[in-house]
C-alpha positions as CSV (number, residue, x, y, z in Angstrom):
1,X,1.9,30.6,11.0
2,X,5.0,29.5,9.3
3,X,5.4,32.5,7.0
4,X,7.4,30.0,4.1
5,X,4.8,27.6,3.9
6,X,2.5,28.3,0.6
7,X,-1.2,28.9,0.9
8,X,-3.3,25.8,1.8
9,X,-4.5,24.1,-0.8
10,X,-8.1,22.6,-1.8
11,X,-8.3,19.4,-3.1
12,X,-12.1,17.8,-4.1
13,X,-12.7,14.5,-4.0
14,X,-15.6,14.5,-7.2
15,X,-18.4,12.1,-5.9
16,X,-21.4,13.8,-6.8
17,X,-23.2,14.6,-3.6
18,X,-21.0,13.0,-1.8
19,X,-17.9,15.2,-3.0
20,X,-15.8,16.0,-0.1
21,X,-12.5,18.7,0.1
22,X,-8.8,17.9,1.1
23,X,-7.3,20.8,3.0
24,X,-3.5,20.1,2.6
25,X,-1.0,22.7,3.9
26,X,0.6,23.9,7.5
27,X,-1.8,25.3,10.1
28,X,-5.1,23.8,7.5
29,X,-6.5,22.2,11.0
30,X,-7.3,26.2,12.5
31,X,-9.7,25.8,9.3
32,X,-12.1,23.2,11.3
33,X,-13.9,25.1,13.4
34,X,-15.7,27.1,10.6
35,X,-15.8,23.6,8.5
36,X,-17.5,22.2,11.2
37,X,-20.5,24.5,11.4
38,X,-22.7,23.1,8.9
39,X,-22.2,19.9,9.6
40,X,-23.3,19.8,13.7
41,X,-26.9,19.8,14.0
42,X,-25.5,20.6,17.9
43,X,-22.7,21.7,19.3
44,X,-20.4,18.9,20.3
45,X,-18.1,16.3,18.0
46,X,-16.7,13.1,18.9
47,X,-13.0,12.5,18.9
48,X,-11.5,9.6,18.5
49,X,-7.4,8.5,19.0
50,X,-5.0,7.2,19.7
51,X,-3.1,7.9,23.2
52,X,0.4,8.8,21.5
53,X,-1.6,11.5,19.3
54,X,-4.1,12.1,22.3
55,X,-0.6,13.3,24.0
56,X,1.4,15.0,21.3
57,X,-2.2,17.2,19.1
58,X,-5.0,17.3,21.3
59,X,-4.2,20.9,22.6
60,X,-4.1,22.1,18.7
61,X,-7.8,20.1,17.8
62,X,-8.8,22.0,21.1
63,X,-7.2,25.1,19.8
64,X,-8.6,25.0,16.4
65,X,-12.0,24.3,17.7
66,X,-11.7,26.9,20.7
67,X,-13.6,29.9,18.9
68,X,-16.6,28.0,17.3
69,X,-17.6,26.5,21.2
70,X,-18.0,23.2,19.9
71,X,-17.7,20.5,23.0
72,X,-15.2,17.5,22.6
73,X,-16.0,13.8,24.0
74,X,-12.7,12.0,23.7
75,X,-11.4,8.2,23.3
76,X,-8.2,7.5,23.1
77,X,-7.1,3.8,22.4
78,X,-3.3,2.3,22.4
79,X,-1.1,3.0,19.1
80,X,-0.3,0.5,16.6
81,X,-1.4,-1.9,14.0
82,X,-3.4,-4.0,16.6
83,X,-5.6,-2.2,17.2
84,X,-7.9,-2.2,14.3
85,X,-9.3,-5.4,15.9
86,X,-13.1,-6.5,16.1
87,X,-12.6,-5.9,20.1
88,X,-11.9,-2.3,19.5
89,X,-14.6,-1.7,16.9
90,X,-17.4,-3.2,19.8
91,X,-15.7,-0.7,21.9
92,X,-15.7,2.4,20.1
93,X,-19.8,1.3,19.1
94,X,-20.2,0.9,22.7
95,X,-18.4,4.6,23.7
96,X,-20.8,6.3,20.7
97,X,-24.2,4.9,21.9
98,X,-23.0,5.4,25.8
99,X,-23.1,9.1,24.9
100,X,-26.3,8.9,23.1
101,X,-24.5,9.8,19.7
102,X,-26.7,10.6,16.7
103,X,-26.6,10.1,12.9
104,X,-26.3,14.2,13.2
105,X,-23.1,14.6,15.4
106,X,-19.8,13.8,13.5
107,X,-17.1,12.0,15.0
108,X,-13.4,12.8,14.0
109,X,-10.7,10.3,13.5
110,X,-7.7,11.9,15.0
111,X,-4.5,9.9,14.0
112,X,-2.7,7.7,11.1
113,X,-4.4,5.5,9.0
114,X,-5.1,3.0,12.2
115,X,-7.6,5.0,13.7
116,X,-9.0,6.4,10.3
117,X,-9.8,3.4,8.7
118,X,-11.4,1.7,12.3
119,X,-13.2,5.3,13.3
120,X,-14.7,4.9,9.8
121,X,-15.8,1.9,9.6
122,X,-17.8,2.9,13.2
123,X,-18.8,5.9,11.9
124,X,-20.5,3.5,8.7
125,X,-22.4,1.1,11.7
126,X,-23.1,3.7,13.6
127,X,-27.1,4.0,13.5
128,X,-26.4,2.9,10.2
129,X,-24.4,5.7,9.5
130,X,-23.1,8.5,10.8
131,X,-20.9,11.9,9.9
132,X,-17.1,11.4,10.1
133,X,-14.0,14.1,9.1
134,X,-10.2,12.8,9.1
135,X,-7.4,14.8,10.7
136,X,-4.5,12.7,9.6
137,X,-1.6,13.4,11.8
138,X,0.9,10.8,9.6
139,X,2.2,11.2,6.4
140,X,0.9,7.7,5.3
141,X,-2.6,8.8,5.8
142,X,-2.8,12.2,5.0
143,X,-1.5,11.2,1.2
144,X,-3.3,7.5,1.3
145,X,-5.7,6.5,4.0
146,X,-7.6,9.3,4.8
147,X,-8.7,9.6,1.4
148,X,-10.8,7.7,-0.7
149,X,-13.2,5.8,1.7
150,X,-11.6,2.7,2.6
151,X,-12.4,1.6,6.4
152,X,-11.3,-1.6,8.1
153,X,-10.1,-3.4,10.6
154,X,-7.9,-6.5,10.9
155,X,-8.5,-10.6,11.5
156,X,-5.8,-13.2,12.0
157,X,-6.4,-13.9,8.7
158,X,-5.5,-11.2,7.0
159,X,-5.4,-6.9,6.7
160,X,-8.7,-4.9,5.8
161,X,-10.7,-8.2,5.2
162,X,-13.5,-6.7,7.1
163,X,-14.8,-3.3,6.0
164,X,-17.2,-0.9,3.9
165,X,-16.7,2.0,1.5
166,X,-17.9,4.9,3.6
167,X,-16.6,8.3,2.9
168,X,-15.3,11.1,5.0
169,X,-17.3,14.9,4.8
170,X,-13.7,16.7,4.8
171,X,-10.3,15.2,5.3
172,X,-7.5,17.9,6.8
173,X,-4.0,17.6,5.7
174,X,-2.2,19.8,8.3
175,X,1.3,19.2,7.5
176,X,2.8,21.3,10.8
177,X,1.6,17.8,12.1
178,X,3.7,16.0,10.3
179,X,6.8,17.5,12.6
180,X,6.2,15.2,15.9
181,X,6.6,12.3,13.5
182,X,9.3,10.2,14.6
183,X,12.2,9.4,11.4
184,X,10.9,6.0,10.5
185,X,7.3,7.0,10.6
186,X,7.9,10.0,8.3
187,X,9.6,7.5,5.7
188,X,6.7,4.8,6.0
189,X,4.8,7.8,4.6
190,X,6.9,8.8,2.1
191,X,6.5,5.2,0.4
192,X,3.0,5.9,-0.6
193,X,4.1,9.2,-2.3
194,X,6.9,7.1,-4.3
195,X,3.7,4.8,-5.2
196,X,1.9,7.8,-7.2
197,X,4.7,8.5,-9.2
198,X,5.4,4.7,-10.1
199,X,1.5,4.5,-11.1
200,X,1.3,7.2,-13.4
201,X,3.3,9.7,-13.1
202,X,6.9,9.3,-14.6
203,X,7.8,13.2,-14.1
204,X,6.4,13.2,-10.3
205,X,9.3,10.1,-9.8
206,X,12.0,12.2,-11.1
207,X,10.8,15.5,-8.7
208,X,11.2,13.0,-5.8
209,X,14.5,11.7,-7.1
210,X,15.7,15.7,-6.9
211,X,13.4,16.6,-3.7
212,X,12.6,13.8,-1.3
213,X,15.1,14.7,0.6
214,X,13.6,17.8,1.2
215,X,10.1,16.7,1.3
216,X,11.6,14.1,4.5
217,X,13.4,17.0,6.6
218,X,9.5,18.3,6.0
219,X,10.8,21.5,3.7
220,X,7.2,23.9,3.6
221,X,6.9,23.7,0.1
222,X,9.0,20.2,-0.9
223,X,6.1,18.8,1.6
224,X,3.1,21.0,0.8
225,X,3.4,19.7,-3.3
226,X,4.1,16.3,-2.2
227,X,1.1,15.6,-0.1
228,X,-1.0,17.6,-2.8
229,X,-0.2,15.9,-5.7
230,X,-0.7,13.1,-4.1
231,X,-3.7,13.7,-3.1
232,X,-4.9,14.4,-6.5
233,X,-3.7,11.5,-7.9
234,X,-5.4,10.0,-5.7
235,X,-8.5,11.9,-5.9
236,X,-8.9,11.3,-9.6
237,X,-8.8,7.6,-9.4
238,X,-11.2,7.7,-6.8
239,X,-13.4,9.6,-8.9
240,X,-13.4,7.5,-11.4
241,X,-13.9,4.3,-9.4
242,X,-14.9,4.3,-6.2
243,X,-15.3,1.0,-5.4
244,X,-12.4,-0.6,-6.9
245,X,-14.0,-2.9,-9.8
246,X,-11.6,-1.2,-11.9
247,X,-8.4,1.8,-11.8
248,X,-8.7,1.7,-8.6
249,X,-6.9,-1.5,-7.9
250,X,-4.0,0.4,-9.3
251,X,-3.4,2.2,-5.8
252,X,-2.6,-1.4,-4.5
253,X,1.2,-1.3,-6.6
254,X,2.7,-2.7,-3.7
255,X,0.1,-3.7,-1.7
256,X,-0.2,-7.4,-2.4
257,X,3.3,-7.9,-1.7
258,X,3.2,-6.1,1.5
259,X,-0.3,-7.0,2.8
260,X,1.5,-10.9,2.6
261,X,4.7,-9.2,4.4
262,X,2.7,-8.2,7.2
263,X,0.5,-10.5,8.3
264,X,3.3,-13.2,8.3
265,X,4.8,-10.6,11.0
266,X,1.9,-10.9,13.0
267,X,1.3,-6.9,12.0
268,X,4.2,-6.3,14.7
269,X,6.0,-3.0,14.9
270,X,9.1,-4.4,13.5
271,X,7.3,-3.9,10.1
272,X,5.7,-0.8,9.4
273,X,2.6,-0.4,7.0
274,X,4.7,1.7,5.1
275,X,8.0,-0.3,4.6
276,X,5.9,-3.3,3.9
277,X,4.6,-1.7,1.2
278,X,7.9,-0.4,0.1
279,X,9.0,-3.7,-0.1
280,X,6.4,-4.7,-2.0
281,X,6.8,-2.1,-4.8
282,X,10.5,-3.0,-4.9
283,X,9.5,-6.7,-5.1
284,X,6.7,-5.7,-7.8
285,X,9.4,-4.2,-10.0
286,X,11.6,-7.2,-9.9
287,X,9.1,-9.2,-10.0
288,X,8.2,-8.3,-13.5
289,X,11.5,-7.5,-14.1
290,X,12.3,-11.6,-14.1
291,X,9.1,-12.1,-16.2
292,X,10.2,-9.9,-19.1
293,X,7.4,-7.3,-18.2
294,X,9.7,-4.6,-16.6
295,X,12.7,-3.3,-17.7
296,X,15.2,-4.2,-15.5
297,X,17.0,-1.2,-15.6
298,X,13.7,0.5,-14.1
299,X,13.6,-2.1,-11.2
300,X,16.8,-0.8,-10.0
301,X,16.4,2.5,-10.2
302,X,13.3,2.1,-8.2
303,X,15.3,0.2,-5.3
304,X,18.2,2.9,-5.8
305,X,15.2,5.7,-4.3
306,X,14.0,3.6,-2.2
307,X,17.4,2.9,-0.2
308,X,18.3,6.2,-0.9
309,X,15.4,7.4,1.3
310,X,16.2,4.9,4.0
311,X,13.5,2.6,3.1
312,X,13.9,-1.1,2.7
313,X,13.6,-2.8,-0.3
314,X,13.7,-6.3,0.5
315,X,12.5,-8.6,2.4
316,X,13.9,-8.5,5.8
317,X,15.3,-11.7,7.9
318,X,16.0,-13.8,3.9
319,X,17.2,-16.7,5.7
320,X,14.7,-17.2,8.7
321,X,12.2,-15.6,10.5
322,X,8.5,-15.2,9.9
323,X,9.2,-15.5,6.0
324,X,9.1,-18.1,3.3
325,X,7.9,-17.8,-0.1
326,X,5.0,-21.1,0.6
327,X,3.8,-18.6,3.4
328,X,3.4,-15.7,1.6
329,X,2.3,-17.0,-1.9
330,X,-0.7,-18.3,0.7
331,X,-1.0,-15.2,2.3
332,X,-1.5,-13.6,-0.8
333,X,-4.5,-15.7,-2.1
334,X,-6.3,-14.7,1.1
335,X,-6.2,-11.1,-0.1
336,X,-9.7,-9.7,-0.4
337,X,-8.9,-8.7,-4.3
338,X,-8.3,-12.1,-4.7
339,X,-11.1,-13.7,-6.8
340,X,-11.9,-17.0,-8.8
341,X,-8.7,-18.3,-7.7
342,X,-6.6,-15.6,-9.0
343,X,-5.1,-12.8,-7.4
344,X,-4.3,-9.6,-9.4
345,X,-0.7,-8.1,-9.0
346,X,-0.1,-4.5,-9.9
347,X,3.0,-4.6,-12.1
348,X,5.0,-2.0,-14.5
349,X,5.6,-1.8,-17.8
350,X,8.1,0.8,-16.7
351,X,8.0,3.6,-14.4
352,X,5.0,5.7,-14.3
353,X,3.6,2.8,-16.5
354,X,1.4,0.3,-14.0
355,X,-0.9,-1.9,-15.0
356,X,-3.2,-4.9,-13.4
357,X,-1.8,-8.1,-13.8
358,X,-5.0,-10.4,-13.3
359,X,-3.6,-14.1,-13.8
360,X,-0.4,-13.8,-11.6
361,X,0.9,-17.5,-12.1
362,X,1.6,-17.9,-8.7
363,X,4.4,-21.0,-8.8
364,X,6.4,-18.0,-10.7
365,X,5.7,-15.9,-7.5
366,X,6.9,-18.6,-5.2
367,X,10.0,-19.3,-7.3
368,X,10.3,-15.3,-7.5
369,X,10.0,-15.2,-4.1
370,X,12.6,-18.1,-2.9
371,X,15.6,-16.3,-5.0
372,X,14.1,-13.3,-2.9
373,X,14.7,-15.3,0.1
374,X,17.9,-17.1,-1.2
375,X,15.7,-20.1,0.0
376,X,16.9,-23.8,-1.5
């Protein structure tokens, strides 16, 4: 135990009977055993992963399971964005009923937000449902994906266009498994935390403009409030609206922008989840910014953190490559929040100030967009 780190914390998700608690702090995963117990109607849990996490955490889900005697059936599938795919889903369905899995065992989702958002959405088919509990073993996920319900997976024509609202029974936020995260990865994360200070909370920006330095080199306590506040941020809004007909849509700052950024990639590695949606924010920001909606003085200060934190906050490749405004302005009508020919932007009266935009004009967006891309 890292004697440094601060106590683990609990974080409740308020859903009635459907409430669930985020553990968040180093060493919460020896907590799953004991979690586990009243949940198993017999002792055994599915595991589901992917083969870089398989490799770097399954001794410490062994570990942390070791005492209670529960039995582990695992299924390990490659990393990476492509692999939230319909082909995958089949298989994982296929894996579950092979081993005669009930609506009484719970399967685990042992990974980033990939393998959480496509082991929920089995665990939602499943027999029509089954019990699911998210170890997040990314930063992204452990303050966004893992939280909140949202399953998926991928089509050609666009990201999370095929999924259900199904929520977890715990989600643990272990952050000494945050430490085999590669650089890049660790800042991909770090995006989403920026995103719950730009929504609403002005004084949570400024404690990252003093302390994301620390909470990147993965400081016990820089990271423990980090993922925490998060976390509630997040688990108010969900609270309040679960299904996104309303605050909800506000966790999307960035999003639209980024969703578009990605799928014009091809959802390669080149682009991150988490860049994209850095990108996206920044974009957001300037966005309104050249409308007259956001001061412009805010804009840049939110690129300034961004860079700062060795993120990206612009559009990579502006004069070629998978990018041009036509593309992504038609990217970005696909986007499931799209609706009655409109597609809601998140934008920002200033930092900390965010706000849905529901009638984007969207030749603005292109023309935005072209300057972006220093396109004629």
């Amino acid at each position: 135990m890292n004697l440094t780190a601060p106590p683990i914390e609990t974080v409740i998700v308020d859903l009635g009977d459907r409430s669930y608690d985020i553990l968040v702090g180093h060493g919460a995963l020896d907590q799953l055993g004991s979690r586990l117990s009243g949940m198993l109607k017999q002792p055994r849990v599915f595991v589901l992963t992917d083969e870089t996490v398989e490799r770097l955490h399954r001794h410490r889900l062994d570990e942390a399971l070791g005492p209670s005697g529960v039995a582990t059936h695992w299924l390990a599938l490659p990393p990476g964005e492509k692999t939230k795919s319909f082909s995958n889903l089949e298989h994982i369905l296929d894996w579950l009923l092979e081993a005669s899995a009930d609506r009484g065992d719970v399967v685990i989702a042992l990974g980033g937000g990939v393998i959480g958002d496509i082991t929920g959405l089995a665990a939602s088919l499943m027999k029509r449902g089954m019990k699911f509990v998210q170890v997040p073993t990314t930063l992204l996920a452990q303050v966004d994906s893992s939280v909140g319900g949202k399953t998926a997976v991928n089509t050609p024509r666009g990201k999370n266009l095929i999924g259900a609202f199904y929520q977890p029974q715990l989600v643990i936020a272990d952050t000494a498994l945050l430490e085999t995260l590669p650089p890049r990865e660790l800042r991909a994360g770090y995006a989403e935390i920026v995103k719950y200070g730009l929504i609403n909370d002005a004084g949570f920006f400024e404690w990252l403009e003093r302390h994301g330095s620390d909470v990147l080199a993965l400081d016990p306590k820089a990271i423990a409030h980090a993922v925490a506040t998060s976390c509630r941020a997040k688990a108010a809004i969900v609270a309040e609206d679960e299904r996104e007909t309303g605050v909800r849509a506000l966790l999307n700052l960035g999003h639209t922008f980024g969703h578009a950024l990605e799928a014009a990639n091809g959802y390669g590695p080149d682009l991150l989840h988490g860049e994209g949606v850095a990108i996206g924010m920044a974009l957001a920001f300037r966005y309104g910014a050249s409308q007259g909606l956001t001061p412009a003085e805010d804009a840049a200060r939110v690129k300034a953190h961004l860079e700062a934190s060795g993120l990206p906050a612009a559009i990579p490749g502006r004069q070629g490559g998978p990018y041009t405004a036509s593309r992504l302005v038609s990217l970005m009508q696909q986007d499931k929040k799209a609706s009655g020919g409109h597609v809601p932007l998140i934008l920002a009266r200033g930092i900390g100030q965010s706000y849905i935009h529901r009638d984007a004009d969207l030749a603005s967006v292109e023309t935005f967009l072209r300057g972006e891309l220093l396109e004629g």
